[in-house]
C-alpha positions as a Markdown table, in Angstrom:
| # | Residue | x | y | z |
|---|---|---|---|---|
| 1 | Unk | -2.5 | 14.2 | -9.8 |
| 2 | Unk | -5.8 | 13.3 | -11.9 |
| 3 | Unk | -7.7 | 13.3 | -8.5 |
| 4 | Unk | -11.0 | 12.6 | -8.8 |
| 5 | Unk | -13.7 | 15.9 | -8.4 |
| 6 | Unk | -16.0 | 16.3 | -6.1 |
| 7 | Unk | -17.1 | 12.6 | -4.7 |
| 8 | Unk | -20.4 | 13.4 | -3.7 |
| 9 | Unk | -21.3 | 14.8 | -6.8 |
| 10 | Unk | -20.9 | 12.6 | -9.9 |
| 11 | Unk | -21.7 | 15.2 | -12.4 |
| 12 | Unk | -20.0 | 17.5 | -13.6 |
| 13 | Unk | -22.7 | 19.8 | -14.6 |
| 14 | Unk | -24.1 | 19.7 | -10.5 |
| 15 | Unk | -20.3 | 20.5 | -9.7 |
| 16 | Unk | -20.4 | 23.7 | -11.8 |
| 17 | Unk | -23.7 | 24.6 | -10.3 |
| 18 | Unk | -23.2 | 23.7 | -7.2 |
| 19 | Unk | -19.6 | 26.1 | -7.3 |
| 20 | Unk | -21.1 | 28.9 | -8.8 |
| 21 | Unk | -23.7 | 29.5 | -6.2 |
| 22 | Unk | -21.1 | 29.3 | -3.3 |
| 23 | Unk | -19.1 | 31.9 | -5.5 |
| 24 | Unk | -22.5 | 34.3 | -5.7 |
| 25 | Unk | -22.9 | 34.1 | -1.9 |
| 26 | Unk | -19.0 | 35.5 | -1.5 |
| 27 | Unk | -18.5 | 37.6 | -4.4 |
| 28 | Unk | -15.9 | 39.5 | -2.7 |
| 29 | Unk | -13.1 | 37.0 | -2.0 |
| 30 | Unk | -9.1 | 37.5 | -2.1 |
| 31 | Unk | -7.3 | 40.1 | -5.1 |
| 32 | Unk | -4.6 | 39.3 | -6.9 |
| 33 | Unk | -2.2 | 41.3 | -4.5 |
| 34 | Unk | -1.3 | 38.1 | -2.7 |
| 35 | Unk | -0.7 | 34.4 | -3.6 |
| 36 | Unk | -3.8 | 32.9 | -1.6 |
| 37 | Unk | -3.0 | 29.0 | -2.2 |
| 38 | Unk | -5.3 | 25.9 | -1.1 |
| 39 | Unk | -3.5 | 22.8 | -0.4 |
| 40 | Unk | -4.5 | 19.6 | 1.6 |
| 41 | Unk | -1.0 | 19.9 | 3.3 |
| 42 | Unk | -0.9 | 16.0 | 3.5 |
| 43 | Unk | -0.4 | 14.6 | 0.2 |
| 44 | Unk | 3.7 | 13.7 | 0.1 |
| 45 | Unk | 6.0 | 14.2 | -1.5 |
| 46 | Unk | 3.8 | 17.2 | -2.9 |
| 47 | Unk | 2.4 | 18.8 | 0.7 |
| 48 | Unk | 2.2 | 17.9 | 4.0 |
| 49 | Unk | 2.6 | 19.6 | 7.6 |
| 50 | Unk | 5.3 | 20.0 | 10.1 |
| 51 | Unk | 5.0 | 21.0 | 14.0 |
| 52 | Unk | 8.2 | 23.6 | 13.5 |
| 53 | Unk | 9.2 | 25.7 | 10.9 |
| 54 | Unk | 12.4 | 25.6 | 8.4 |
| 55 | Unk | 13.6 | 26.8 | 5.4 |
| 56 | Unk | 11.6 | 24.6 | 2.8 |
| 57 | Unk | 8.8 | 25.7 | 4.8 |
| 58 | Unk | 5.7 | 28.4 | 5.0 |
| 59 | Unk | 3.0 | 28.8 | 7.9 |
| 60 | Unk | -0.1 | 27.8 | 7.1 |
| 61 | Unk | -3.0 | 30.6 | 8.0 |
| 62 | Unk | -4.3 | 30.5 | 11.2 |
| 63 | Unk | -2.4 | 27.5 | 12.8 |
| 64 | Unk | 0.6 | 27.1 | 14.2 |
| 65 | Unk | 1.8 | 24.8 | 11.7 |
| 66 | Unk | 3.9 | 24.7 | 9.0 |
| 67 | Unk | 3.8 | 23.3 | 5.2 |
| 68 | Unk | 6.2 | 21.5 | 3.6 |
| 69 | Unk | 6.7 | 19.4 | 0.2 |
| 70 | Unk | 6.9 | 20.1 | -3.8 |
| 71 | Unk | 4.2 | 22.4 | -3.8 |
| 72 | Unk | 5.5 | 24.8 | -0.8 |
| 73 | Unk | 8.8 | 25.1 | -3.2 |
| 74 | Unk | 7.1 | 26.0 | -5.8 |
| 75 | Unk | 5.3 | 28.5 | -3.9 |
| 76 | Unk | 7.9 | 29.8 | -2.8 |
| 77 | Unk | 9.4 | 30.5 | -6.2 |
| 78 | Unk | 6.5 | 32.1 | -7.8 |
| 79 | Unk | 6.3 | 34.5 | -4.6 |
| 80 | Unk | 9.5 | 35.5 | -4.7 |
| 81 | Unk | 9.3 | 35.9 | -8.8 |
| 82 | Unk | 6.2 | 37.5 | -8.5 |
| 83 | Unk | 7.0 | 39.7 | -5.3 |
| 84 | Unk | 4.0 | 38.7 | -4.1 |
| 85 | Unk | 3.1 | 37.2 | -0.5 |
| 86 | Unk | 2.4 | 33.9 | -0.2 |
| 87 | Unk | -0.2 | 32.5 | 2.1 |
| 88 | Unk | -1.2 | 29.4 | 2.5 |
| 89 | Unk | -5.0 | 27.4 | 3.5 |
| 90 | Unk | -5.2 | 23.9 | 4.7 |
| 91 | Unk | -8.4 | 23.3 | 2.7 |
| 92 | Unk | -9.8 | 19.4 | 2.0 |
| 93 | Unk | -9.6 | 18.5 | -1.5 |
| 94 | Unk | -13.3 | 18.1 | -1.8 |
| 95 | Unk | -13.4 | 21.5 | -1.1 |
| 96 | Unk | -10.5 | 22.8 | -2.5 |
| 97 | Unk | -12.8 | 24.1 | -6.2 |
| 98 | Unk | -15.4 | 24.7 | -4.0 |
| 99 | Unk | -13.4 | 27.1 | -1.9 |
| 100 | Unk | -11.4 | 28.9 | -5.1 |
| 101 | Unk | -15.0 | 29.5 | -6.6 |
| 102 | Unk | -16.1 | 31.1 | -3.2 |
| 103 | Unk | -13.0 | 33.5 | -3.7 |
| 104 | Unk | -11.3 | 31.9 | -0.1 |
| 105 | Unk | -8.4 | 31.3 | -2.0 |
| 106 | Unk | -7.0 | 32.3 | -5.5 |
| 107 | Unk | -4.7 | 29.5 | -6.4 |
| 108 | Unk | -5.1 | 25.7 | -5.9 |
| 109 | Unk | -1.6 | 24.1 | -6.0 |
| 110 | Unk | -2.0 | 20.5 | -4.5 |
| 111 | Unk | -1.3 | 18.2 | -7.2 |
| 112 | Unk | -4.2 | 19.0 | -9.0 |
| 113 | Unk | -4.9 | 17.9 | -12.6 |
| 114 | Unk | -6.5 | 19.7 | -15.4 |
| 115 | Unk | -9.2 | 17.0 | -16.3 |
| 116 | Unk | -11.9 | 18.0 | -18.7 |
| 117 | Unk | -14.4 | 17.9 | -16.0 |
| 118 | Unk | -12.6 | 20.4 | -13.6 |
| 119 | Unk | -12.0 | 22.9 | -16.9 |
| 120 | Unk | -15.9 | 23.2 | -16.8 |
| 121 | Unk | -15.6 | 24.6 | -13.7 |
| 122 | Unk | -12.4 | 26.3 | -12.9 |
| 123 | Unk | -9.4 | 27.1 | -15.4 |
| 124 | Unk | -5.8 | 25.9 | -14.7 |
| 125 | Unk | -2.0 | 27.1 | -15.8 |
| 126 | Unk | 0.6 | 25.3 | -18.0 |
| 127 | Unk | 1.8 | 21.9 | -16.0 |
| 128 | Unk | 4.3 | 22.8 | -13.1 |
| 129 | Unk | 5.3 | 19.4 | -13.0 |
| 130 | Unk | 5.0 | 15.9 | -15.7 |
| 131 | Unk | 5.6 | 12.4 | -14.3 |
| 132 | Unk | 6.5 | 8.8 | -15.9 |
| 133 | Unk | 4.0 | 6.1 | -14.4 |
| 134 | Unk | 5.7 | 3.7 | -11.8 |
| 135 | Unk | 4.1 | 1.5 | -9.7 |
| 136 | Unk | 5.3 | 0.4 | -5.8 |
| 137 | Unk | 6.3 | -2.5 | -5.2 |
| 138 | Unk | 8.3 | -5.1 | -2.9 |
| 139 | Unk | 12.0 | -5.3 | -4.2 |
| 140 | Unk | 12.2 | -8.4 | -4.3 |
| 141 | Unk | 9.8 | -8.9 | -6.9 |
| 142 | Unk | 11.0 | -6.2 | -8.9 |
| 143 | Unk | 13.1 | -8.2 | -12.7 |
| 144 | Unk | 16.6 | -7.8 | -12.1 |
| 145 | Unk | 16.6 | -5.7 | -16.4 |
| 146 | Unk | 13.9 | -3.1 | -15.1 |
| 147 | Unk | 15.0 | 0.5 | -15.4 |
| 148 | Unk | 13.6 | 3.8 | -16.4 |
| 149 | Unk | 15.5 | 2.8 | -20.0 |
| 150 | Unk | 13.9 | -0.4 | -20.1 |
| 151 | Unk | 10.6 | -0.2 | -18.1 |
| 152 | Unk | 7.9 | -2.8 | -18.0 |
| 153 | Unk | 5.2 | -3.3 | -21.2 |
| 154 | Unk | 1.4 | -3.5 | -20.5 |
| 155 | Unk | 1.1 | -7.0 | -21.3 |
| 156 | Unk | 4.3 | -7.8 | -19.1 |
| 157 | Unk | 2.8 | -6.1 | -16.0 |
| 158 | Unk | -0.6 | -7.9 | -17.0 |
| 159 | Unk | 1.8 | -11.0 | -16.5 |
| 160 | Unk | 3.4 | -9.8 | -13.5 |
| 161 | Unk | -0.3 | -8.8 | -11.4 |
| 162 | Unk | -2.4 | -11.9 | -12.5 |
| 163 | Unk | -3.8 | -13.3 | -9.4 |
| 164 | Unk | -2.6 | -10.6 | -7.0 |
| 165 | Unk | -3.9 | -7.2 | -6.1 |
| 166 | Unk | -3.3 | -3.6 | -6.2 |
| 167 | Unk | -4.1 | -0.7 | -4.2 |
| 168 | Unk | -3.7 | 2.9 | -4.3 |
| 169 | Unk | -4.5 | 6.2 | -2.9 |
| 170 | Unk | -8.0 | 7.0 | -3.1 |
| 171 | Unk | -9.3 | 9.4 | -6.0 |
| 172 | Unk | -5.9 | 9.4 | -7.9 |
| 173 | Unk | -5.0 | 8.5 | -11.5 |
| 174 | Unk | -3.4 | 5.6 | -10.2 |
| 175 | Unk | -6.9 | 3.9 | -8.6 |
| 176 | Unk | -8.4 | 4.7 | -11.8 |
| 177 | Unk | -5.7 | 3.1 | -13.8 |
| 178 | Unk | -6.5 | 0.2 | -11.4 |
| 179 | Unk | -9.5 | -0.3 | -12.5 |
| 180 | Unk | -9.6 | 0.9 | -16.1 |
| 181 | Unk | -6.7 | -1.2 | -17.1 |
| 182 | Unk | -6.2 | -4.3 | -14.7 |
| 183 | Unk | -9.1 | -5.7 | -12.8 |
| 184 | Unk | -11.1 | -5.3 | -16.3 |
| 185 | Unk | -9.3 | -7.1 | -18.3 |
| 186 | Unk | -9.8 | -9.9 | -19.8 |
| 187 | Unk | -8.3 | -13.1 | -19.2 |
| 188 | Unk | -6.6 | -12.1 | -16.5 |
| 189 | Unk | -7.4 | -12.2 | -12.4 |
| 190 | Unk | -6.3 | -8.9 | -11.1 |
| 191 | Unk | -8.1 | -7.4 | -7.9 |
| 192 | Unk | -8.5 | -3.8 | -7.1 |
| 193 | Unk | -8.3 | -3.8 | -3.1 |
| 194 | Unk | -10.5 | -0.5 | -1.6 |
| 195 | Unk | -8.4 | 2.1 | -1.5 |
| 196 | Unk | -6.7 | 4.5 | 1.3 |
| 197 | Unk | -6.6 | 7.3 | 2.4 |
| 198 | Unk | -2.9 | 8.7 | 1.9 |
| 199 | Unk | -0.1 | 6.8 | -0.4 |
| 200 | Unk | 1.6 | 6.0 | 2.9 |
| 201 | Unk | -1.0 | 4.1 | 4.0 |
| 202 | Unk | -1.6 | 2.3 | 0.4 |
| 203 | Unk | 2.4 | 1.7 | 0.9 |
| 204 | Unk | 2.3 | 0.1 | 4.4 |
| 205 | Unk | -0.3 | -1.8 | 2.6 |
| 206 | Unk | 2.3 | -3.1 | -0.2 |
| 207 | Unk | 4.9 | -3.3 | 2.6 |
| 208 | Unk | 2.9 | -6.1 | 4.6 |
| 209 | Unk | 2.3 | -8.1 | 1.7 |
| 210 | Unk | -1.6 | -7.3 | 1.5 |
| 211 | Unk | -1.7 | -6.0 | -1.8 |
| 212 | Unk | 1.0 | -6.2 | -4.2 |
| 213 | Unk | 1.7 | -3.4 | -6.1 |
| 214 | Unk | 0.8 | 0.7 | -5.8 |
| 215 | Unk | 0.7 | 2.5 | -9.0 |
| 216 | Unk | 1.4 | 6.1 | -8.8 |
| 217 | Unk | 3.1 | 9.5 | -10.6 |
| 218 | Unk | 6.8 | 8.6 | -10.2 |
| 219 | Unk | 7.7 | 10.6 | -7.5 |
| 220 | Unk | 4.9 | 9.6 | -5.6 |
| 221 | Unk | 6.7 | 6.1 | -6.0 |
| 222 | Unk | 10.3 | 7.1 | -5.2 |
| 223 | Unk | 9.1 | 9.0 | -2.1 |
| 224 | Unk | 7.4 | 5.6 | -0.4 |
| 225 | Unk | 10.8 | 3.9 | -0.8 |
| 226 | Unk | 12.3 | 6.7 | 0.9 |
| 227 | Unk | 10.3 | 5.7 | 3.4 |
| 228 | Unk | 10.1 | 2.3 | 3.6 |
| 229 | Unk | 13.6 | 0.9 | 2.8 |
| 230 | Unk | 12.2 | -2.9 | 1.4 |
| 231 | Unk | 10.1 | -1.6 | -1.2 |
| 232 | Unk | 11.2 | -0.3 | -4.5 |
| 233 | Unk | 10.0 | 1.0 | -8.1 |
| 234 | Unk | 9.1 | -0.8 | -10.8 |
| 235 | Unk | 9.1 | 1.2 | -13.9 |
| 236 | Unk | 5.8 | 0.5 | -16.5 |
| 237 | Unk | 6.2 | 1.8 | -20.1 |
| 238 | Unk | 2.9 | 4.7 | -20.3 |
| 239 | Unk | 2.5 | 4.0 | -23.7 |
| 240 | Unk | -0.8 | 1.6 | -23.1 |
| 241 | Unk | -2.2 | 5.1 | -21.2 |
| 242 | Unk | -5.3 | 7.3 | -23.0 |
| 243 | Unk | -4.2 | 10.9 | -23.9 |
| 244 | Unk | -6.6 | 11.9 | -20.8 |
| 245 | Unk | -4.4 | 9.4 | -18.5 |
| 246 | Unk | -0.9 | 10.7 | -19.5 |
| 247 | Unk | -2.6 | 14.2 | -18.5 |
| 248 | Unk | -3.3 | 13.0 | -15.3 |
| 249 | Unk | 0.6 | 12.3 | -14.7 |
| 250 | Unk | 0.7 | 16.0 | -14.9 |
| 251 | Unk | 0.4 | 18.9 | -12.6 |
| 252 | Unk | -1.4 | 22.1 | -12.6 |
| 253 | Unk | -2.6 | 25.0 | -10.8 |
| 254 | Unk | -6.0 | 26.0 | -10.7 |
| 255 | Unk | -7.3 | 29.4 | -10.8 |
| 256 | Unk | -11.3 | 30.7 | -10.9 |
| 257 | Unk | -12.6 | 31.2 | -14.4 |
| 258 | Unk | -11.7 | 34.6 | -15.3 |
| 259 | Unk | -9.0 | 35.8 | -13.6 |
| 260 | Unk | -6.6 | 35.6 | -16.7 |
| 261 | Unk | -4.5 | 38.2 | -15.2 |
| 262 | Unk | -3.1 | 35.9 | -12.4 |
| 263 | Unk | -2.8 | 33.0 | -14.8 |
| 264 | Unk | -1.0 | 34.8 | -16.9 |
| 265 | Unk | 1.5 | 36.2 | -14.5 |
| 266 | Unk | 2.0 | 32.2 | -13.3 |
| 267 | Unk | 2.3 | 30.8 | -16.7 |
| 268 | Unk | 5.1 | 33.4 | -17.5 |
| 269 | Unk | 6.6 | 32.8 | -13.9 |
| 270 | Unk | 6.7 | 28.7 | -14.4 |
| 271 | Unk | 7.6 | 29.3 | -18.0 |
| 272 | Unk | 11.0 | 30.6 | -16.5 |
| 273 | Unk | 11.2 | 27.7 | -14.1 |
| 274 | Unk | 13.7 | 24.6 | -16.0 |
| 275 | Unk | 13.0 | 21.0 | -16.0 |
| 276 | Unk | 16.2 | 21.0 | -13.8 |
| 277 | Unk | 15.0 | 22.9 | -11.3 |
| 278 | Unk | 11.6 | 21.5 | -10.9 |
| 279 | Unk | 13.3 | 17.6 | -10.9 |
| 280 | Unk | 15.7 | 19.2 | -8.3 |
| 281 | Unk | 12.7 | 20.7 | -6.0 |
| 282 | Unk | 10.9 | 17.5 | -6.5 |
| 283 | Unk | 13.8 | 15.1 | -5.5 |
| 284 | Unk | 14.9 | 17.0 | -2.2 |
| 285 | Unk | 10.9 | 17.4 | -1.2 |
| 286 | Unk | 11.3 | 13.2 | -1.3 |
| 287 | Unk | 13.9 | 13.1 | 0.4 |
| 288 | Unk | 12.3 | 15.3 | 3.4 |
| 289 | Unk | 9.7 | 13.5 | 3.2 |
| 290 | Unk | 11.2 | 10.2 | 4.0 |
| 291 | Unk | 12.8 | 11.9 | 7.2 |
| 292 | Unk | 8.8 | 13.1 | 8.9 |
| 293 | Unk | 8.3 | 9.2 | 9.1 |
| 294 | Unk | 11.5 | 8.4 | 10.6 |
């Protein structure tokens, strides 16, 4: 996800700063030995945590909970490629970086983007995921012809939103999509309603007819309808998107600046991962997802 950075700082040069002194007060940190990951564990379909444990899930340190989602799989895998042990830290995303840089963790997998403010500050691995751009949306507003083969042009969802309002999660490519591309533009009356929280919250939103569309990475999408059986995707053509946009549709891991050897290892790991299999993790950590809000 092209999350936003830090939100209390709004530069990036103050974020670099600000992570490097929290790295020279804990210069020590975690090795390499061990997969030391940072995730929110409350972003679905990508993380979020269960009570009891099963077999899509790890512990996460020092609780008695468990993780779950897209991320957790992936995990998984490298661990097992690697040979390595996986743990795993529930860690805010505000202070995910800040916590990599202080050598807490060594890995941040939690939907993370590689945006060129966050490369000043940390470096990241090849994309372990790439998403289309859909958007939420009530079915019954959804044109009968809409598909992934035939999704919907910029100027037909400019059509499709004027007068009504969208909402999404907050500091997410999709709420900056919001505003970059449809309350902006001109000739057209498109509100941005403040955002949420969580995507399920931004969903409910959608599903009580408050706001009228969510955009979001695809899965994101397909995993609210899982949930919430009257809403549906509406597929948007990403063609109108920046190059920096479509690279927040993507999905990295971050590692601290330096440590080549562990994003090395990852890259080769991932690089032996297929398409196949990351659409296949993806789809069943939807699918669970739908069940925890059941």
């Amino acid at each position: 996800m092209k999350r936003k950075a830090l939100t209390v700082l709004s530069n990036g040069l103050l974020l670099g700063l600000f992570s490097m002194s929290l790295s020279a007060c804990n210069t020590s940190g975690v090795d390499n030995s061990k997969l030391v990951i940072g995730l929110e564990c409350a972003y679905q379909p990508f993380n979020w945590t269960l009570n009891a444990s099963n077999e899509f899930t790890l512990p996460i340190d020092g609780t008695n909970e468990y993780a779950d989602g897209f991320d957790i799989s992936i995990a998984k895998y490298l661990g097992q490629d690697l040979g390595k042990e996986v743990v795993i830290k529930r860690i805010e995303w505000d202070s995910l970086i800040p916590s990599l840089n202080a050598g807490e963790i060594n890995m941040i997998l939690a939907g993370m983007s590689s945006t060129e403010e966050r490369r000043q500050t940390i470096d990241f691995t090849d994309p372990y995921l790439s998403s289309e751009l859909g958007f939420l949306i009530k079915k019954e507003y959804i044109p009968e012809d809409n598909s992934k083969d035939n999704p919907m042009s910029y100027e037909e969802l400019l059509t499709l939103f004027d007068g009504k309002s969208l909402i999404c999660q907050m500091g997410v490519v999709g709420d900056d999509i919001i505003e970059d591309y449809f309350t902006t533009k001109e000739g057209y009356t498109i509100r941005h309603n403040d955002a949420l929280k969580t995507y399920p919250l931004a969903a409910e939103d959608v599903a009580r007819g408050v706001s009228f569309a969510m955009p979001a990475e695809l899965p994101v999408v397909e995993a609210m309808t899982n949930i919430n059986s009257s809403l549906g995707v509406l597929y948007a053509d990403k063609s109108f998107l920046t190059e920096s946009d479509l690279e927040g549709l993507k999905v990295n891991i971050g590692i601290k600046k330096g440590n080549d050897v562990l994003r090395n290892e990852l890259n080769i790991s991932l690089n032996k991962l297929s398409n196949e299999q990351r659409n296949r993790m993806m789809g069943e950590a939807s699918a669970r997802s739908s069940s925890i809000n059941d």
